[in-house]
N, C-alpha and C positions, 0 to 999 in steps of 0.2 A: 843361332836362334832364328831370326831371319829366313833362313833355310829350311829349317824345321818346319816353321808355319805354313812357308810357300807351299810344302809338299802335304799335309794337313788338310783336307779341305775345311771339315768344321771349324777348325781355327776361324775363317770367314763369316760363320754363321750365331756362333755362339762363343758364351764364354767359358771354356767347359771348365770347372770345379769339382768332378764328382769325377777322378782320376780312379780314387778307389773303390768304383764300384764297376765301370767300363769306361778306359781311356779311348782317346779319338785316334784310328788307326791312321797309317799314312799313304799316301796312292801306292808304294809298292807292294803294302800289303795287301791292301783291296783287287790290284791287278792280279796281283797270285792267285789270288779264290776266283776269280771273275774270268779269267783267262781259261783257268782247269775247267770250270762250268762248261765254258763253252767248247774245252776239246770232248769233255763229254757226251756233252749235246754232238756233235760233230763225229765222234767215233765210238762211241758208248764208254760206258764205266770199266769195265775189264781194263778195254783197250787203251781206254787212256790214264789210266794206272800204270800198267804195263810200262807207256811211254815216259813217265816220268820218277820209275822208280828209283832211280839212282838220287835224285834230289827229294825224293820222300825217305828214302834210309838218310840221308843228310839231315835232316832236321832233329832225328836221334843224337846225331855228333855236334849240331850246333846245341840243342838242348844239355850234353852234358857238360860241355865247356862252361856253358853259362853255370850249371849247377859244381863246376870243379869234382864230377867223378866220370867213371868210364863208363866208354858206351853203353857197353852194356850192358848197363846198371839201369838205363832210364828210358824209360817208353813216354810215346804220348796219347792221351786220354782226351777224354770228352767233358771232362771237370775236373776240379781239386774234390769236390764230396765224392765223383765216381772213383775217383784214385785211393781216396780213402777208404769207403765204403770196401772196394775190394782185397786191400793192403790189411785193412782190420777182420775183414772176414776169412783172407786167408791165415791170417795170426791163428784162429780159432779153430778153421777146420783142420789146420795142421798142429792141434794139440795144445795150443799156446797160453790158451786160457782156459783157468777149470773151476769150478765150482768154491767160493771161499776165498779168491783171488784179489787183490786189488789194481784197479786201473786206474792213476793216477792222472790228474786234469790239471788243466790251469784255470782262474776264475775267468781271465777273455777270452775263452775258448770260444769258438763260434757256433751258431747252432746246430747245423750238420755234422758236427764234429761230435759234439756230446750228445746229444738224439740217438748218433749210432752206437756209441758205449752204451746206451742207456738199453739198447736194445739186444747187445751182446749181451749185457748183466741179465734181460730177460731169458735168453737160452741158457746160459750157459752157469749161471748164480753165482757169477764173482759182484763185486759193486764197483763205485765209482766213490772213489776221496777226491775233494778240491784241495788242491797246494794251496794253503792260503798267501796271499800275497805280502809286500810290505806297504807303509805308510804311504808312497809315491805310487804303488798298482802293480810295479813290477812282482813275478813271481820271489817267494819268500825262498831262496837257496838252501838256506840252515835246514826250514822245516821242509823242503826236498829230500835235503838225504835223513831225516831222521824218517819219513816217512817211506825211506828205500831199505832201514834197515832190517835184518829178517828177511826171507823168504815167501814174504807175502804177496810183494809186486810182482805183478806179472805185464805192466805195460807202461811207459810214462809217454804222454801224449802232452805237449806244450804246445801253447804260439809265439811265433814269431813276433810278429804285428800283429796286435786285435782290428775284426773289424771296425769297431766305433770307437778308439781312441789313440791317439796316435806315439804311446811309447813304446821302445822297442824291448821285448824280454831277451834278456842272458843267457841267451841258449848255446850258448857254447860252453859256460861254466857248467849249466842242465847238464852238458852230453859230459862231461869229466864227472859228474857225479853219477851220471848213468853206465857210463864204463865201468866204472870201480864197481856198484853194485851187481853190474850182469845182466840189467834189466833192457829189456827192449825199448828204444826213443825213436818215437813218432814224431816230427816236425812238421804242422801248420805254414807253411811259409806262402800261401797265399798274396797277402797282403806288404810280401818282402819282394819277390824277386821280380826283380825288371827294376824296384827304386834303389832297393841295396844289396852291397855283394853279399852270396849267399855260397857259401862253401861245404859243401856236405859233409868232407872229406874233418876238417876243422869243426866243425858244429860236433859231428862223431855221431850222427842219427844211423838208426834204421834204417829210416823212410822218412821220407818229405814229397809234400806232396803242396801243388802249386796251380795256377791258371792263368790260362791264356789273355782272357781279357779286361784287364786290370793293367796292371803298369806295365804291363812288356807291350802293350797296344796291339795284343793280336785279337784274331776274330772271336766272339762269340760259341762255345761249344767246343773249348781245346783246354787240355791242361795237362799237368805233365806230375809222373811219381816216379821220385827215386826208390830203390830197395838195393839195400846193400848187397852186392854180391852173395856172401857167404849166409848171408842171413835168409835170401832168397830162399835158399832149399827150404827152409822152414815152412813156408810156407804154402797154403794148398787153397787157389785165389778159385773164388767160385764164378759159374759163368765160362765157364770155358770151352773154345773148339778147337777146331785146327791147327789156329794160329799161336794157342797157347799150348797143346800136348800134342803127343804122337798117337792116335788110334791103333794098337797093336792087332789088339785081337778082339773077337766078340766080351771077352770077360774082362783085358786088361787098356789102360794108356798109360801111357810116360809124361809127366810134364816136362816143360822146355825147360833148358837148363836158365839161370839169373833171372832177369827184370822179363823176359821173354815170354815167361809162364803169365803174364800181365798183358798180352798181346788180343789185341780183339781184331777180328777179319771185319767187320762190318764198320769204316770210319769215312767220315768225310773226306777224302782224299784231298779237295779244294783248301778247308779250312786248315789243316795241317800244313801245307803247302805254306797256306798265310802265316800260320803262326812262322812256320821255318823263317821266314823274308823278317817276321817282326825278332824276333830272334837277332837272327844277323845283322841285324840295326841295330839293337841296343848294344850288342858285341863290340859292333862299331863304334859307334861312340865313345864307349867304355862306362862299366857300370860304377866307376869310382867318382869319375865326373858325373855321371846322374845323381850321383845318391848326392852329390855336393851341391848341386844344381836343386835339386826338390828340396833338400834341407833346408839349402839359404830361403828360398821362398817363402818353406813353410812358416820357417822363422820370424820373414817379414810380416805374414799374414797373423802370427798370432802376438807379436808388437804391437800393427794396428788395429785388431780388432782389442788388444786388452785394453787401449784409452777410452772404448765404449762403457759410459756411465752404466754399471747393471750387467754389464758381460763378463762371464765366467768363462775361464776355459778349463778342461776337463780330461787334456790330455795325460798329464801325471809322467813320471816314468823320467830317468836319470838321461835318458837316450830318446829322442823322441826322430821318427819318421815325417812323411808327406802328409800323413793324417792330422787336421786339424779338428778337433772339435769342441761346442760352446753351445751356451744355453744364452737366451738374455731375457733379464726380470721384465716382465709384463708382456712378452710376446712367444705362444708356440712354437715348439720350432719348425712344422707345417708352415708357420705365418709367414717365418724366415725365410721358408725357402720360396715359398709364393711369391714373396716380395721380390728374391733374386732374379726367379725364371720370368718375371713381367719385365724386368729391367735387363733380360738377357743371358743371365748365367745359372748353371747347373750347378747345382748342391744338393745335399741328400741330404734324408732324416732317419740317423740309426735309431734304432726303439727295444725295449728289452727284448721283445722275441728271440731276436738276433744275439744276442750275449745275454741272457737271461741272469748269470751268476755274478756279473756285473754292474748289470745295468738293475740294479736295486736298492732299496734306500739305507741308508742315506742320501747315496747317488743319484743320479736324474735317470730317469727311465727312458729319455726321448732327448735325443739332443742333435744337434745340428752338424751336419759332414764336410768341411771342403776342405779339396784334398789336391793341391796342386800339382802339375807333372813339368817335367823340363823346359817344353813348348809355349806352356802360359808365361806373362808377364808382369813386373810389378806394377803396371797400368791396370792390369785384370785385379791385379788384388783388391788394388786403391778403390776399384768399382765396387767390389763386390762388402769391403769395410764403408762406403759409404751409404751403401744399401738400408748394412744393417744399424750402421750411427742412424740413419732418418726413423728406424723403429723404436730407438731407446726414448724411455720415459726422461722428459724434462727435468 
């Protein structure tokens, strides 16, 4: 732990709590980006590409390891929305979805996620069904497969982790019910990977699709989708040059064969670099002990924040993650977090924007995020539980 923090810088500065929205990277990530900048600067872009290709195709092999499928199955991206966005748009230009279809969601689904269904359903005239959930928030399994039976589906789209509440969905029982019906399974895992293990191969998705800078502690502007092999050919990912087809002739191209046809020429070389190094740390460590590490945290922080007179916690869900979050009677949770960042620590305020299909009433529309990573401490907790005790009405 100790170690962790030493090599941390922000650990010094603050108190970070807001893991699930940008964790605090560690100097060997920051050198990676910072190092490549400057051979850039130094021998241009081409050239210093060139010079470190062999550790830019690595980050491919460290990304699928983490993801438990083959290489190359998995590219990396500029976001978990760009991975999706083009994961779902090639579903569609490769025939996948057609008019009278249904795309099946989950109620946490995140807002990039369901914004772009919503936008298929406008080309292409299939709609959009919410899975409803059960009593605890988790996806409702039964009314999954009855909503898979028929020939209707044409996508099942789940999350992992939502962003503003911290239970984990069943997405592995999802992918055995998506097997059986033949339906395509898009996996959300965002909000999972870097705090718990995430097995594609086990899950049984299509695609998943993820990012960088959230709990794997990479840079800003990186994220990573998987697409199953075989599944690949299906699809026809829009946006494409070089690096994802072959230019034959004036009339025809070839796309690249698996995850490759997913390939963009124009990337940050630096921040990929970074992500590879945050990768290969959390590798390190092992994500078994992370996910045990953030758990136990989590755990203590929603202990002590439940003795707070008037605080609610609203995570739900049989299996709960790193994500905490809470509302408390007579204080915003704007106030809340103002209160924190004056006294030093980072917390975040999800709002229905952000999960619209959840975050509505009965439920709280706006509710308060901290979301601890390996690095913080049950000192940090205690700080930030006492914060919010000094706001609770008498």
């Amino acid at each position: 732990m100790e170690t962790e923090r030493a090599i941390t810088p922000g650990c010094s500065n603050v108190v970070h709590l807001n893991n699930a929205g940008a964790a605090l990277p560690a100097d060997p990530t920051i050198e990676a980006v910072v190092d490549h900048l400057r051979l850039e600067a130094e021998h241009g872009g081409y050239e210093a590409a060139a010079a470190v290709a062999g550790r830019f195709r690595g980050v491919r092999t460290s990304a699928a390891r983490l993801l438990g499928a083959d290489e190359g199955d998995v590219v990396v991206t500029g976001s978990d929305t760009q991975a999706w966005t083009k994961a779902v748009w090639g579903l569609v230009l490769g025939g996948g979805i057609r008019r009278g279809q249904l795309l099946l969601i989950d109620r946490i689904a995140y807002d990039s996620h369901y914004l772009g269904l919503l936008q298929v359903c406008a080309v292409t005239g299939a709609s959009v069904e919410v899975v409803p959930s059960t009593e605890d928030g988790t996806v409702d399994l039964e009314a999954l497969r009855r909503s898979l039976a028929g020939d209707r589906t044409a996508l099942v789209a789940l999350t992992h982790v939502g962003t503003h509440r911290g239970l984990i969905n069943p997405v592995e029982d999802a992918g055995t019910a998506c097997r059986a019906a033949g339906v395509p399974y898009f996996v959300d895992a965002c909000q999972s990977v870097g705090q718990l293990p995430v097995d594609v191969g086990r899950i049984g998705c299509d695609v998943a699709t993820a990012t960088g800078r959230k709990w794997l502690r990479g840079p800003r502007g990186t994220g990573l989708l998987y697409v199953r092999g075989a599944f690949a050919e299906r699809l026809q990912p829009p946006g494409i040059g070089w690096s994802a087809a072959e230019w034959e002739d004036a009339e025809h191209y070839r796309l690249r064969p698996g995850s490759d046809r997913f390939l963009e020429f124009e990337v940050s070389v630096a921040t990929h670099l970074g992500l590879g190094v945050a990768i290969d740390h959390a590798l390190a460590l092992g994500i078994d002990a992370i996910a045990d590490r953030v758990g136990a945290l989590a755990d203590q922080l929603r202990s002590g924040l439940s003795e707070i007179p008037g605080l609610e916690i609203h995570d739900g869900g049989i299996r709960r993650s790193g994500i905490v979050s809470f509302t408390l009677a007579g204080a915003a949770p704007g106030a809340v977090t103002a209160s924190a960042t004056a006294a030093g620590i980072n917390a975040w305020v999800s709002e229905a924007p952000l999960a619209r299909l959840d975050m509505s009433a009965p439920r709280p529309t706006s509710v308060v995020r901290a979301s601890p990573h390996y690095y913080n401490t049950e000192y940090e907790l205690d700080r930030l539980t006492e914060v919010v005790g000094a706001l609770a009405t008498p």
